[in-house]
C-alpha positions as CSV (number, residue, x, y, z in Angstrom):
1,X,-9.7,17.5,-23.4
2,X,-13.1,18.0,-25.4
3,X,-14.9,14.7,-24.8
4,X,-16.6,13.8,-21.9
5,X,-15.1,11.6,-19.3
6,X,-17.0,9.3,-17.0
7,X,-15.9,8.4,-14.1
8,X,-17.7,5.6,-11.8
9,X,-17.4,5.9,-8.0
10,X,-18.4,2.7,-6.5
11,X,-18.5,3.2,-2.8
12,X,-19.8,5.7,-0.5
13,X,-18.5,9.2,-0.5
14,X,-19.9,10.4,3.2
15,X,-21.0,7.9,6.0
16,X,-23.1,10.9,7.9
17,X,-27.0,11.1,6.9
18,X,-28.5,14.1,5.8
19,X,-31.7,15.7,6.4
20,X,-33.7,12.6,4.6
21,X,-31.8,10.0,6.0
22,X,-29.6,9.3,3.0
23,X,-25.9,8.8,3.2
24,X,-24.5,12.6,3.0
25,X,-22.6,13.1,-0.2
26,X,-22.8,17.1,0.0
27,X,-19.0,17.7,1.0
28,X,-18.0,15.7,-1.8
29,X,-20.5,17.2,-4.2
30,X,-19.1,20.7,-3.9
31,X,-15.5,19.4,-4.0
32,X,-15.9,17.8,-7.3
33,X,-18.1,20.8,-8.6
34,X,-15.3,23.7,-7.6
35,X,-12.9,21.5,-9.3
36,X,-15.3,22.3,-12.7
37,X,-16.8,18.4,-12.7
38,X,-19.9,17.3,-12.9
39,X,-21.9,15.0,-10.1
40,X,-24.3,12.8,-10.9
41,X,-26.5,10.6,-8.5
42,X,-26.4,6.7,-10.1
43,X,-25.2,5.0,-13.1
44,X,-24.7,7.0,-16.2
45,X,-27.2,5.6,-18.9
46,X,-26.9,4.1,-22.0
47,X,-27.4,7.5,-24.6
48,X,-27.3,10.0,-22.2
49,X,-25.7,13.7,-23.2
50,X,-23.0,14.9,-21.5
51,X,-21.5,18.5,-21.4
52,X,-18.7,18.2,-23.8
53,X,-14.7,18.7,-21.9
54,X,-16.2,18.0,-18.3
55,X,-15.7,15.4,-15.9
56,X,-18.5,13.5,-15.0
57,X,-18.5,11.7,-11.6
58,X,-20.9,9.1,-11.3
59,X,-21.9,7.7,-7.7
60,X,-23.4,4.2,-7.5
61,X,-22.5,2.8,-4.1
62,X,-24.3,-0.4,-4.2
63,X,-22.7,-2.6,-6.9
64,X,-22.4,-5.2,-4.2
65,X,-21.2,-8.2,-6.8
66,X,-18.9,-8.5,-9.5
67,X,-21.9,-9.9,-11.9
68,X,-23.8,-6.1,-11.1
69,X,-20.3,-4.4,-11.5
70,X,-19.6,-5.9,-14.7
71,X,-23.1,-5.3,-16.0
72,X,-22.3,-1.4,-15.1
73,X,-18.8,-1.6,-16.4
74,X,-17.4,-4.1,-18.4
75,X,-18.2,-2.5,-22.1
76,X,-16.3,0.5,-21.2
77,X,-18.7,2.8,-20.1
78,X,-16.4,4.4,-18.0
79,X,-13.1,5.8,-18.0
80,X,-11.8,5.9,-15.1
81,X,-12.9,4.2,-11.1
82,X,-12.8,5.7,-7.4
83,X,-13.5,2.7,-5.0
84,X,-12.9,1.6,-1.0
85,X,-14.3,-1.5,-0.1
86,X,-15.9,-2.6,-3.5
87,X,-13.7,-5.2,-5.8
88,X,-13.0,-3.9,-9.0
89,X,-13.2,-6.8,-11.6
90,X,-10.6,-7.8,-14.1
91,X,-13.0,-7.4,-16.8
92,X,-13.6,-4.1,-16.3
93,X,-11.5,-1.4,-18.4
94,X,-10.8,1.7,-17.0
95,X,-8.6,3.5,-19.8
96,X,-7.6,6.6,-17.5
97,X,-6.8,4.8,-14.0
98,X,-8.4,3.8,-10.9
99,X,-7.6,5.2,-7.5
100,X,-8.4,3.5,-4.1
101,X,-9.8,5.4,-1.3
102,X,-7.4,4.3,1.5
103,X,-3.7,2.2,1.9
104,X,-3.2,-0.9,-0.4
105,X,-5.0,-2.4,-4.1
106,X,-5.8,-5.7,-3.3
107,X,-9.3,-4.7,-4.5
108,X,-8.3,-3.0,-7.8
109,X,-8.3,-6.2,-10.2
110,X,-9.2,-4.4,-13.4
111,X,-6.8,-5.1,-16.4
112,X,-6.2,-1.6,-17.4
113,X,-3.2,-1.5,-14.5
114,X,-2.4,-4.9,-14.7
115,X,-4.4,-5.7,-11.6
116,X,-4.0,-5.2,-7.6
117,X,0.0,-4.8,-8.4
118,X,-0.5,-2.0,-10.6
119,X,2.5,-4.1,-13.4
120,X,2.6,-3.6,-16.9
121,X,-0.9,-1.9,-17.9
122,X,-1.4,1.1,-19.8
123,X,-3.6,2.8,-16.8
124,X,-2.4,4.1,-13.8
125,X,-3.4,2.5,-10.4
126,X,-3.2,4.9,-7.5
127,X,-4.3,5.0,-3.7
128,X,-5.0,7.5,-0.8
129,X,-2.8,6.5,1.9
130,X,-2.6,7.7,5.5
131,X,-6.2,9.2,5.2
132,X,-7.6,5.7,7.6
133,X,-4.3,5.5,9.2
134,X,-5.7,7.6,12.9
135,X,-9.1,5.8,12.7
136,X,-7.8,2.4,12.0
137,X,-5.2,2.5,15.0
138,X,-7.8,4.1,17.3
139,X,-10.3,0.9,16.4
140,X,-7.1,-1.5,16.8
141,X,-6.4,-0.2,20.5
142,X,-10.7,-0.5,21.4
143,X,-10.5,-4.0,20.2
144,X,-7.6,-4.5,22.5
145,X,-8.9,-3.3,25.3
146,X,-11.8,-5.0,24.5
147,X,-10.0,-7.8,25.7
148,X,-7.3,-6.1,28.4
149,X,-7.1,-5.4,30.9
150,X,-9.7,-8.2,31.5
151,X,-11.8,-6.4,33.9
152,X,-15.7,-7.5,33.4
153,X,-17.5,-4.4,32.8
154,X,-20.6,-6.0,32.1
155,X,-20.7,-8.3,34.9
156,X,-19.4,-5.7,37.5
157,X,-22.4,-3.4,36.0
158,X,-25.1,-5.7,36.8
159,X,-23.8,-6.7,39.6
160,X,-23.9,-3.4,41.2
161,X,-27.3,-2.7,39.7
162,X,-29.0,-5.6,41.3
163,X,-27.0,-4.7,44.6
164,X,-24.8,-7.7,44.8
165,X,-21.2,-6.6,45.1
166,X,-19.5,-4.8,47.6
167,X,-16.3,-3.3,47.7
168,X,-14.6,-4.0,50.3
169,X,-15.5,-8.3,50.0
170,X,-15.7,-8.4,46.4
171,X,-13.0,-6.3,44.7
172,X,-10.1,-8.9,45.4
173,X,-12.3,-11.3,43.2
174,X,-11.7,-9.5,40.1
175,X,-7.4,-9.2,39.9
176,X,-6.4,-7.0,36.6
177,X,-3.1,-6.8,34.5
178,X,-2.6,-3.6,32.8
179,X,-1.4,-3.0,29.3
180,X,2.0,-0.9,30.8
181,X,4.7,-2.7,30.6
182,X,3.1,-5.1,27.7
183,X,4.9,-5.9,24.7
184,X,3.1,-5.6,21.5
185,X,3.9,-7.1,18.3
186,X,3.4,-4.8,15.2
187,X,3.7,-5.7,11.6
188,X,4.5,-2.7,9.0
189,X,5.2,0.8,9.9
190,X,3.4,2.3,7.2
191,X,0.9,5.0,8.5
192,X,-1.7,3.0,10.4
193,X,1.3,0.3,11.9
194,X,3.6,3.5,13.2
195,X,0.3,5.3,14.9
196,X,-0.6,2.3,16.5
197,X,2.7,2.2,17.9
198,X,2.5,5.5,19.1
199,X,-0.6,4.7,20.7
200,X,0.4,1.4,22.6
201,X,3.5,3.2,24.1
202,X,1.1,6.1,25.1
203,X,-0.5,3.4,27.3
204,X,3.3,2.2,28.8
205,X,3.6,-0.5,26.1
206,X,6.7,-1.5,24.3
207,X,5.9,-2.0,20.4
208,X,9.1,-4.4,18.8
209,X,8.2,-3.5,15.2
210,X,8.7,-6.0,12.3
211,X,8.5,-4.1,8.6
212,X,10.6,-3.7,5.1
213,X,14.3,-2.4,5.8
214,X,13.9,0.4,4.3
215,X,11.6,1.5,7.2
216,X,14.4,0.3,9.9
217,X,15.9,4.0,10.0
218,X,12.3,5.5,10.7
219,X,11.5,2.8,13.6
220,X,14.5,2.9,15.4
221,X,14.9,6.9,14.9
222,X,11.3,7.3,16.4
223,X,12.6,5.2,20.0
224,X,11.2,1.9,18.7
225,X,12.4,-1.5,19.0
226,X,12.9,-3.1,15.3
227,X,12.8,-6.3,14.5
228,X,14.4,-8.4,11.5
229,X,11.3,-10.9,10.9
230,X,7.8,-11.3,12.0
231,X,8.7,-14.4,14.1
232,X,11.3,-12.1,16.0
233,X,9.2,-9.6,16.4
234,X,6.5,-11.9,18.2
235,X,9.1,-13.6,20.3
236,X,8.0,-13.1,24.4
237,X,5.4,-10.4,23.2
238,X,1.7,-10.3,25.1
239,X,0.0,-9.0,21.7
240,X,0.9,-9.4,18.0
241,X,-1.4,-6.7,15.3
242,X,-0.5,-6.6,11.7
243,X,-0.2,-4.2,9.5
244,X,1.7,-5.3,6.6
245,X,-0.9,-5.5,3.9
246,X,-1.2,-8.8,1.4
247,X,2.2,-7.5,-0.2
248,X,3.0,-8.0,-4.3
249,X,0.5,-11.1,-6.0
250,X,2.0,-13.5,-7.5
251,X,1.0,-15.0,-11.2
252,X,-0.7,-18.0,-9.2
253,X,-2.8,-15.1,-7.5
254,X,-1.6,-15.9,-4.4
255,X,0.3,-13.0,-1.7
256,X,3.6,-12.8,0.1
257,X,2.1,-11.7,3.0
258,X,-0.9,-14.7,3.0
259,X,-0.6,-16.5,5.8
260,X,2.4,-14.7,7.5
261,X,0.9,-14.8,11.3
262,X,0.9,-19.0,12.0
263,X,1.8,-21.6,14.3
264,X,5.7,-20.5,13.8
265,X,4.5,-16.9,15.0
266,X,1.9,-17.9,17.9
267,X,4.4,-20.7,19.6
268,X,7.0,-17.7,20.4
269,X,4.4,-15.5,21.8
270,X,3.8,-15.8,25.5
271,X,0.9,-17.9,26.7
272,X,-2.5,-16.3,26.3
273,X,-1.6,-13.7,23.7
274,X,-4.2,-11.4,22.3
275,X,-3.9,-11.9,18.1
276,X,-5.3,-8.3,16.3
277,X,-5.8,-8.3,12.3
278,X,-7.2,-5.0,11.3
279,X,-5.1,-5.1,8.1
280,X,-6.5,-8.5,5.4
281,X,-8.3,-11.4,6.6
282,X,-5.8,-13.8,4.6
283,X,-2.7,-12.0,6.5
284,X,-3.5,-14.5,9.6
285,X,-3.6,-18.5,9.0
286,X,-7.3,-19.2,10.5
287,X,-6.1,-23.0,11.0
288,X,-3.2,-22.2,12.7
289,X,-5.2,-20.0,14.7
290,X,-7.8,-22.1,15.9
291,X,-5.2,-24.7,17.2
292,X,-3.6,-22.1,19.1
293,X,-6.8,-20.8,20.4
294,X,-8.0,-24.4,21.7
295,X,-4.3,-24.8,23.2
296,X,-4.8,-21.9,25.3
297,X,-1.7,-20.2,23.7
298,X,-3.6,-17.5,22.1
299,X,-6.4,-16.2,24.5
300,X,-8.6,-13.5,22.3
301,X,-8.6,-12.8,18.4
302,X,-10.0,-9.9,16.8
303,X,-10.0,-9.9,13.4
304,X,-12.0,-7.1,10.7
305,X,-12.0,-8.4,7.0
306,X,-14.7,-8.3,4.2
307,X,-17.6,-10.3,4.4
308,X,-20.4,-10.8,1.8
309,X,-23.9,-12.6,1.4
310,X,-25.4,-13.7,-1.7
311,X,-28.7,-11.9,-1.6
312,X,-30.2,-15.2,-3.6
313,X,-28.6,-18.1,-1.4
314,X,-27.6,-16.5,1.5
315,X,-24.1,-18.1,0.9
316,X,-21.4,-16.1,2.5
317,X,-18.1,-15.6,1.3
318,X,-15.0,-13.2,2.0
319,X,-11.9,-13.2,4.0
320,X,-13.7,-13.4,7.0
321,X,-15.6,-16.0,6.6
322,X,-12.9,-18.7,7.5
323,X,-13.5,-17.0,11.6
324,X,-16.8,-17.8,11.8
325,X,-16.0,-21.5,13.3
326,X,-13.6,-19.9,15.4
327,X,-16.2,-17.0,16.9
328,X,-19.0,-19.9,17.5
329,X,-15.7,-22.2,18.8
330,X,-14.2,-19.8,21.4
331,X,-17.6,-17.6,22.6
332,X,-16.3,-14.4,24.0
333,X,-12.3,-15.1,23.1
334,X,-12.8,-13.9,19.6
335,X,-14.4,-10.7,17.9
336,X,-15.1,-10.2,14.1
337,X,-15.6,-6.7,12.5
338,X,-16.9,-6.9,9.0
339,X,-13.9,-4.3,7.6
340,X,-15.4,-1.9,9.9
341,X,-12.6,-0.1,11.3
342,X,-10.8,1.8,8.7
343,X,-13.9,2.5,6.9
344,X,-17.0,4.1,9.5
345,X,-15.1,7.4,10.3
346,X,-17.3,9.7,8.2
347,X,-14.6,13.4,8.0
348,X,-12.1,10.3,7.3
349,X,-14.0,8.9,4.2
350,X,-14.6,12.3,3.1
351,X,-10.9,13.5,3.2
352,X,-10.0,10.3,1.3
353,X,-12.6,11.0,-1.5
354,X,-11.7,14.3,-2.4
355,X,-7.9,13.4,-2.8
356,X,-9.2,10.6,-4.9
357,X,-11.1,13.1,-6.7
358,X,-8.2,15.1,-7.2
359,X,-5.7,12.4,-8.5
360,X,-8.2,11.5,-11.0
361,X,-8.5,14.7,-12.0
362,X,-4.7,15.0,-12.1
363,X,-4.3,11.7,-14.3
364,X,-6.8,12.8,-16.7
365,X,-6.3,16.4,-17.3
366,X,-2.1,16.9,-16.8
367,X,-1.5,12.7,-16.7
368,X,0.5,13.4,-13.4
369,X,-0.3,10.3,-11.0
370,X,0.4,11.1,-7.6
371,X,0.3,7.9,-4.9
372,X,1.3,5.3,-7.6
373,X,1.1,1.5,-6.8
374,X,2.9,-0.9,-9.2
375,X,4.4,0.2,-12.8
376,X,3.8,4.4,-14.2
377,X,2.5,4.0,-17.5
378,X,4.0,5.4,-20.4
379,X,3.0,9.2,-21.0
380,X,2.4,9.8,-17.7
381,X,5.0,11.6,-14.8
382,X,5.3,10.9,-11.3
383,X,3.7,13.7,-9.3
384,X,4.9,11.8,-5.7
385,X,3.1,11.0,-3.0
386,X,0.3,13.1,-1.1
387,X,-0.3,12.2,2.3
388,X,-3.0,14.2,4.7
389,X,-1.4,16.5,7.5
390,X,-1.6,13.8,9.9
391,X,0.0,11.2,8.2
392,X,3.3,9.6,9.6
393,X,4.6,9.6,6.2
């Protein structure tokens, strides 16, 4: 390699501050200059000299829309992207790959790997797996017992502070129904959907899992129940969570998974079920979900999905926008989390971005791709999958 090769970062890199406030990018920094790169705060710029054979990693967190994205990136000015959260436009070539920082693509548009499947391009799309999986599952079981056992907190709090309640009369007011015992509904047993069934049966739980048949061995050789369909998997169950991702796009854009928690799935469930969706916002039919929430059949929702604002017209758009009705609709029954859960864990983001960093540098430098979603270009080899230590596998 003698040129110079860009490559654009588009989210954070650290979530800590350092000493001036500023989102800490230090850790990943060093990383990226032992590996013999180059960091560079902000967009590169039109005629700027770079150091010849050197990769140069360019952080610019806050291209918020497409329109700012493709302004950045659309002529090629990079070769290759590292992103989380941030969609990656179609128009936007990366020539040497992209790699997402956590499980699933349905950000990575660009046409260089044929788009969020990762078929037929000539650039190899790549994730991070497993590095959100313990942080996502930890959020999944707060928001659940955000909800259960229903014990008021709050209420019991003040009411003790203002020197209302006493024990002996009051405490038969407030009956509870622990989570042992509980069945739980999971969908997917990739790396977040088997640690969140680790967690629920640390809590006396019993997780019935519902994922691709190729993971049926894993589940049932780990002491978990398996299901054969979602609907199955829901049947007589107290609390249904997914983790199944959007699945393969079709050519209309739409996704197998789109859609796959509805009316079918909540009916089966017992009455006053707790729904989670910590996985994509268009996973769980919002319509569906509303009825069931007015018939009583589903008690709380929590759901954590994208959400943006147009800084011009304040419109707001993104998967979770469809639960805002539902949050004004059904006050305290339903809790929304702007994709916060896999994504605020700061050693978690860092992990992720360095193994980013590496598979780049890996696709660029040998053209191993390591973590590959969709299609392997030609010229390149299969380095297989790299998971962190903790990771379920």
């Amino acid at each position: 390699m003698t040129a110079a090769k860009r490559i654009l970062i588009c989210d954070l890199v650290g979530l800590a501050r350092n000493g001036a406030g500023e989102p800490d990018v230090s850790e990943v920094k060093a990383h990226i200059e032992a590996k013999g790169g180059v960091f560079h705060h902000g967009l590169w710029r039109e005629g700027e000299v770079l150091a010849e054979g050197r990769l140069h990693f360019f952080h610019a967190p806050d291209l918020a829309c497409a329109a700012d994205f493709i302004a950045a990136a659309g002529q090629g000015q990079y070769d290759a992207v590292i992103a989380a959260a941030t969609t990656v436009p179609e128009a936007c070539p990366f020539p040497e790959g992209g790699v997402r920082m956590g499980a699933g693509t349905g950000n990575m548009h660009s046409r260089s790997w044929g788009g969020p499947n990762g078929s037929g391009g000539a650039a190899p799309l790549m994730n991070t797996p497993g590095f959100n999986a313990r942080a996502t599952a930890q959020m999944v079981m707060k928001a659940l017992l955000h909800f259960l056992p229903d014990l008021p907190f709050a209420l019991l709090h003040e009411r003790v502070m203002a020197g209302t309640f006493d024990t002996s009369r009051h405490l038969k007011d407030f009956p509870t129904h622990g989570l042992a015992g509980r069945r739980i509904a999971i969908a997917g047993f990739g790396n977040i959907g088997s640690a969140v069934a680790h967690l629920a049966r640390a809590f006396g739980m019993v997780p019935v899992i519902y994922s691709r048949p190729h993971h049926r061995e894993k589940i049932e050789r780990a002491g978990f129940l398996s299901a054969r369909s979602i609907e199955a998997a829901a049947t007589a169950t107290d609390v249904v969570t997914l983790h199944a991702g959007l699945g393969q796009r079709a050519a209309d854009g739409t996704y197998e998974n789109a859609g796959m928690l509805d009316a079918g799935t909540f009916t089966r469930m017992n009455r006053a079920a707790t729904v989670i969706n910590f996985d994509r916002g268009e996973c769980l039919n919002a319509t569906d979900l509303q009825a069931a929430l007015a018939a009583g059949q589903v008690a709380h929702a929590a759901i954590d999905a994208d959400i943006f604002v147009d800084e011009k017209t304040g419109a707001i758009s993104g998967p979770l926008a469809p639960y805002l009705p539902l949050a004004r609709a059904f006050p305290g029954r339903v809790l929304l989390l702007p994709h916060a859960a896999a994504d605020t864990d700061h050693p978690t983001r860092v992990a992720a971005a360095r193994q980013a960093v590496d598979q780049i540098i890996a696709a660029i430098t040998t053209r191993t791709v390591h973590n590959l979603k969709g299609d392997l270009p030609k010229g390149y080899a299969d380095g297989g999958a790299v998971l962190p230590p903790w990771a379920s596998g």
